[in-house]
C-alpha positions in Angstrom: 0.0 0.0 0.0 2.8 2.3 0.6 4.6 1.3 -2.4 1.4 2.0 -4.7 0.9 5.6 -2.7 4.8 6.8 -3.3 3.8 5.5 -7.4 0.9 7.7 -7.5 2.1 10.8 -5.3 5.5 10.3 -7.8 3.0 10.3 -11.1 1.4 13.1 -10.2 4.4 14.8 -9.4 5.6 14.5 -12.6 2.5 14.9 -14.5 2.0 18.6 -13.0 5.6 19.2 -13.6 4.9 18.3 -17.3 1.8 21.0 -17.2 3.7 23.2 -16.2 6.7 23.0 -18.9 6.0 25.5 -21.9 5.3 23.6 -25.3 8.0 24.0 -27.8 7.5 27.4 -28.8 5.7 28.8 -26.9 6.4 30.6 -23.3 4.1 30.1 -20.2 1.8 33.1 -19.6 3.6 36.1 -17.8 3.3 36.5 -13.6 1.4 39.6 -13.2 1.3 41.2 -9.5 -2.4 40.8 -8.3 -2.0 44.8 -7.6 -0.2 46.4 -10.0 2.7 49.2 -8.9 2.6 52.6 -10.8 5.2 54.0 -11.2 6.3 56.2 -14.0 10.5 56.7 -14.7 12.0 59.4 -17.0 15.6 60.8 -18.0 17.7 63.3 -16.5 16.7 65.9 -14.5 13.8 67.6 -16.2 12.5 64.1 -15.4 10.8 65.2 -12.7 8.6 67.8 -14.1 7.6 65.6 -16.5 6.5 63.2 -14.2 4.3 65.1 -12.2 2.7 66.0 -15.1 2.2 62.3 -16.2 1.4 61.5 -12.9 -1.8 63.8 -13.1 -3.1 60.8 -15.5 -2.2 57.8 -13.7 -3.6 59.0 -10.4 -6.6 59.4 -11.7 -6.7 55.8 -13.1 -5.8 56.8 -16.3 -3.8 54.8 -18.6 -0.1 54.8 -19.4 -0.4 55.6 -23.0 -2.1 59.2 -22.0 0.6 59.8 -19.0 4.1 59.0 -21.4 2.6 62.1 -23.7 1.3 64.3 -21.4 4.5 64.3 -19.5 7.0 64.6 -22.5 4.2 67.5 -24.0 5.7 69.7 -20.8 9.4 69.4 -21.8 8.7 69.5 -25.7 7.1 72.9 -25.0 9.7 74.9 -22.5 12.0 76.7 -24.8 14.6 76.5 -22.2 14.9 72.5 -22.2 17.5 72.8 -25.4 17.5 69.5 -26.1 13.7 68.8 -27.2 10.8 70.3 -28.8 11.0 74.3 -28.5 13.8 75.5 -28.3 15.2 73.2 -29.2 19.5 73.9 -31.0 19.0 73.4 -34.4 20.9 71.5 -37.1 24.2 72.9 -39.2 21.6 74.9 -41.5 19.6 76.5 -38.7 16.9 74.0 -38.4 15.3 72.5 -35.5 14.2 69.2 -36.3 12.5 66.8 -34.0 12.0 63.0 -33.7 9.8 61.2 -31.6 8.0 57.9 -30.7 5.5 56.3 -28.4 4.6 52.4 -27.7 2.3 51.0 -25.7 1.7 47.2 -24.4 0.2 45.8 -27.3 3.1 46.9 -29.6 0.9 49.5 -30.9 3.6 52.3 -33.0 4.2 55.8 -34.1 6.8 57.6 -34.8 8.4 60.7 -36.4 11.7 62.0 -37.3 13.5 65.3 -38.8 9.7 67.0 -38.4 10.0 70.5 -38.1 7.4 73.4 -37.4 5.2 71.6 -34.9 6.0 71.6 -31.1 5.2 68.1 -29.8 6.3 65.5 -32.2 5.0 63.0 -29.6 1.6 63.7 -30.5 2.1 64.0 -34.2 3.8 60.4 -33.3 0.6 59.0 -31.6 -2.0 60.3 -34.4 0.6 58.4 -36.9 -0.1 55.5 -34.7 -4.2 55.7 -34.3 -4.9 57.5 -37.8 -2.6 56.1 -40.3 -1.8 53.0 -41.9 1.7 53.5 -41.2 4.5 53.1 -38.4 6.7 56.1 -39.3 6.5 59.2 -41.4 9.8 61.7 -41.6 10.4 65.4 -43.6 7.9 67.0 -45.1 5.6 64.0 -45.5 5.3 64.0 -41.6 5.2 67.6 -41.4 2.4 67.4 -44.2 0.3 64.7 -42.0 0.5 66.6 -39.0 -0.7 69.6 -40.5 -3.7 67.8 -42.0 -4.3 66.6 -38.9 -4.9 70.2 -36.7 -1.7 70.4 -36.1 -0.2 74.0 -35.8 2.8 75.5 -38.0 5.2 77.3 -35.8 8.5 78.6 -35.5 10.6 76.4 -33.4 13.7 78.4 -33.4 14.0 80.8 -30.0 16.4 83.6 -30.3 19.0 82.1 -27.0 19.2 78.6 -29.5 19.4 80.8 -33.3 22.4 83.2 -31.1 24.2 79.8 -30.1 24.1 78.3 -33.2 25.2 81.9 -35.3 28.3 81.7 -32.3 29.0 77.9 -33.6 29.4 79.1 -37.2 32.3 80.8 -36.2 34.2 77.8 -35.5 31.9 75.3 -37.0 33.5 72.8 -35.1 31.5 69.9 -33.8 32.6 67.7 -30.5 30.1 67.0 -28.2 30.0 67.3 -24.8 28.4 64.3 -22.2 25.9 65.4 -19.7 25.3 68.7 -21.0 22.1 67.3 -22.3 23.3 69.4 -25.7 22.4 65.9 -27.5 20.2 64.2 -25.3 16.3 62.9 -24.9 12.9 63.0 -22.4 12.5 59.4 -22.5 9.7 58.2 -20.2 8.4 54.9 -19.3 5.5 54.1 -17.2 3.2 51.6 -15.6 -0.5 52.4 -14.8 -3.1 51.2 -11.7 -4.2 48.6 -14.4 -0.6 47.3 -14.9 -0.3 48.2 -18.8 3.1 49.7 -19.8 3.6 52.5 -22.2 7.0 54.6 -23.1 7.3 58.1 -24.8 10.6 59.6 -26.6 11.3 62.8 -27.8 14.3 64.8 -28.7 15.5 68.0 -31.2 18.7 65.8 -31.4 22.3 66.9 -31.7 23.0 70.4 -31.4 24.7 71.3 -35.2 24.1 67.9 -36.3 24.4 67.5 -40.0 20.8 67.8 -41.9 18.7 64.9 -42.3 20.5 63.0 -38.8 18.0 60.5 -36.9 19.3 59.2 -33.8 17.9 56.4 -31.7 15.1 58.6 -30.2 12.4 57.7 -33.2 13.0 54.2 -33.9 11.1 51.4 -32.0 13.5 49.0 -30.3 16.6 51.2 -30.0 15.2 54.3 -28.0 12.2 52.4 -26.7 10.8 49.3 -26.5 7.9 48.2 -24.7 6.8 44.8 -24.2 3.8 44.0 -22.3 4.6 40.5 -21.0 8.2 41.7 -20.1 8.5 45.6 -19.1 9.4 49.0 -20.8 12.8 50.3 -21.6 14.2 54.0 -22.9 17.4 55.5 -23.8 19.2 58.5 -24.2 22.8 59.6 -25.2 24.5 58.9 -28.3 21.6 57.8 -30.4 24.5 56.4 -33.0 25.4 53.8 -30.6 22.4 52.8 -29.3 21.3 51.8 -32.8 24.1 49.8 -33.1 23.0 47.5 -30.5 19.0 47.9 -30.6 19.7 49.0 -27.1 16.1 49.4 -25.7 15.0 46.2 -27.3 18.3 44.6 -26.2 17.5 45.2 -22.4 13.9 44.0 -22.9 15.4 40.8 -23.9 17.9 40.6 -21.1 14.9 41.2 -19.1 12.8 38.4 -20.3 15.8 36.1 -19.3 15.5 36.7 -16.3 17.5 39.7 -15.3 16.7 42.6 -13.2 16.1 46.2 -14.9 19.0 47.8 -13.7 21.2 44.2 -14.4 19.4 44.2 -18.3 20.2 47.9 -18.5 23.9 47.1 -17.6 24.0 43.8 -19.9 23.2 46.7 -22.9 25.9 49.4 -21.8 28.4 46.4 -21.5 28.0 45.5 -25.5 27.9 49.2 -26.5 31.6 49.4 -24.6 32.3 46.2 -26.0 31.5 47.7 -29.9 33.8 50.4 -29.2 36.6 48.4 -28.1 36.2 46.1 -31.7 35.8 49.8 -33.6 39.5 50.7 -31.5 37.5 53.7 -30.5 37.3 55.6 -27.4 34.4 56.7 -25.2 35.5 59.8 -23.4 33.5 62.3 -25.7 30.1 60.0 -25.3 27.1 59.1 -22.9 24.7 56.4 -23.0 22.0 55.6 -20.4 19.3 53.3 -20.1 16.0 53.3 -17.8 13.8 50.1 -17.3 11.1 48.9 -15.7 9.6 45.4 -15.3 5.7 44.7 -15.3 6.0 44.1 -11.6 6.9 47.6 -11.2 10.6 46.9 -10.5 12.6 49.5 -12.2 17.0 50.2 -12.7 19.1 52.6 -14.6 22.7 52.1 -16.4 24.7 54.5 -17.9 28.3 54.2 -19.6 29.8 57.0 -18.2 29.7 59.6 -14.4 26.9 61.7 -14.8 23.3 60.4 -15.8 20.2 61.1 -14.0 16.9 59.2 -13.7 13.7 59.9 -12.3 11.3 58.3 -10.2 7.4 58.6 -9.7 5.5 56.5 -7.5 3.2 56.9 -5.1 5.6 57.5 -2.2 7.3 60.6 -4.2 9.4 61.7 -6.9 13.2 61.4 -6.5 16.3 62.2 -8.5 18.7 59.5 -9.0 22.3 58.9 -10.4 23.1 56.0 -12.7 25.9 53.4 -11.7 28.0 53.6 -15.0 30.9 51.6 -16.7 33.5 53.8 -16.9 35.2 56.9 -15.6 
């Protein structure tokens, strides 16, 4: 009788550990908390504007998607954030030009790059994913939809960003500097009361780049990546190496392996160094970071070099945080 019981107890062992073994193919359904953390993340230190405007939404049980543009919208519109939206330095001929993109947790897409005239490319981004049959629209065919779409033509150039760049034609000599934020991003991630993901990223680029330069910020999987089974990832820095890895898509990955946020962030930075060592280049003149956050609310930062800020909304606070980072 004992015998037969240890059988049985032993079969069923091993028939629920067959249940619960994924099929070939296929991956067992993610682990959701039962009460869902928001919490909303964002670079640097105009971070934190930005997410008290975003968390305006979620507080009021609104969704991630809405929170990720309404808290970019605030830095895309202060003309003394030089970096994004107006204001924003302008290109080697005098332009601003922005790019942009949002993603929620279905791996629903828009984006936008080298758009100029309209002050929040994230929104021109979000109609391009709800009204068009496209993921992406750039130049004057983006700048063409978004005016078709109520958009408003405007001057982006302020006179502090048109007097630095007629100072830089002096010299026209381009080096740029890390953690001036002279060639950085709002990238924002965030995770609402339902526990749906959603990220926003929006940037006027390099200061002096050349005409027609997209960085990272616009393209899905190398400034942001969102997966809803996984978490939500942005970057900012040196959009040029971040493509070169798929950097936010890279860390999602990581992530669904089983590493933490701030770990899959790390795992990312490590490669970019890793691509500059195989190039025999060097790193001092260049910043990359990376924010993440899982669906379970967890969240981490990595940068490459001293310097990066993140911040962080929940419902204890908002704090300002530095980065670990690679190298000196």
């Amino acid at each position: 009788m004992v015998a037969r019981r240890t059988v049985i107890k032993t079969g069923a062992s091993a028939i629920l550990a067959w249940l619960a073994k994924p099929l070939d193919g296929w991956a067992l359904e993610p682990k959701v908390p039962a009460v869902p953390k928001p919490i909303i993340l964002s670079t640097w230190k105009f971070g934190l504007q930005a997410n008290e405007e975003a968390w305006k939404v979620i507080e009021k049980n609104g969704n991630s998607l809405d929170a990720v543009e309404q808290g970019v919208m605030l830095v895309e519109a202060d003309p003394n954030e030089r970096s994004v939206g107006y204001g924003g330095r302008p290109d080697r001929d005098g332009n601003v030009t922005l790019d942009a993109c949002i993603m929620d947790h279905n791996a629903n897409i828009g984006s936008v790059a080298c758009l100029q005239h309209i002050v929040h490319p994230i929104s021109v981004a979000r109609a391009i994913m709800e009204k068009s049959p496209h993921v992406m629209l750039v130049g004057d065919g983006a700048l063409k939809f978004a005016l078709e779409n109520g958009f408003k033509k405007e001057n982006l150039l302020t006179e502090a960003s048109e007097k630095e760049w007629r100072e830089w034609l002096k010299t026209s000599e381009y080096k740029p500097i890390v953690n001036i934020e002279n060639h950085d991003t709002i990238g924002m991630i965030a995770l609402d009361t339902k526990g749906n993901l959603a990220g926003a990223c929006t940037t006027s680029g390099m200061a002096f780049k050349l005409a027609g330069r997209v960085g990272d910020s616009p393209i899905i999987g190398a400034g942001l990546y969102v997966d809803g089974e996984v978490g939500a990832v942005t970057a900012t820095g040196h959009g040029e190496e971040v493509i070169r890895v798929v950097g936010a898509h890279l860390v999602i990955e990581m992530m669904r392996q089983g590493k933490t946020p701030k770990k899959a962030c790390k795992a990312a930075v490590e490669l970019i160094k890793r691509k500059f060592d195989l190039r025999q280049k060097q790193t001092k003149d260049t910043q990359i970071g990376f924010i993440a956050i899982n669906n379970l609310g967890e969240y981490g930062a990595f940068a490459l070099r001293k310097g990066f800020y993140y911040a962080v909304k929940d419902a204890t606070g908002n704090k300002l945080y530095k980065a670990d980072y690679l190298v000196k």
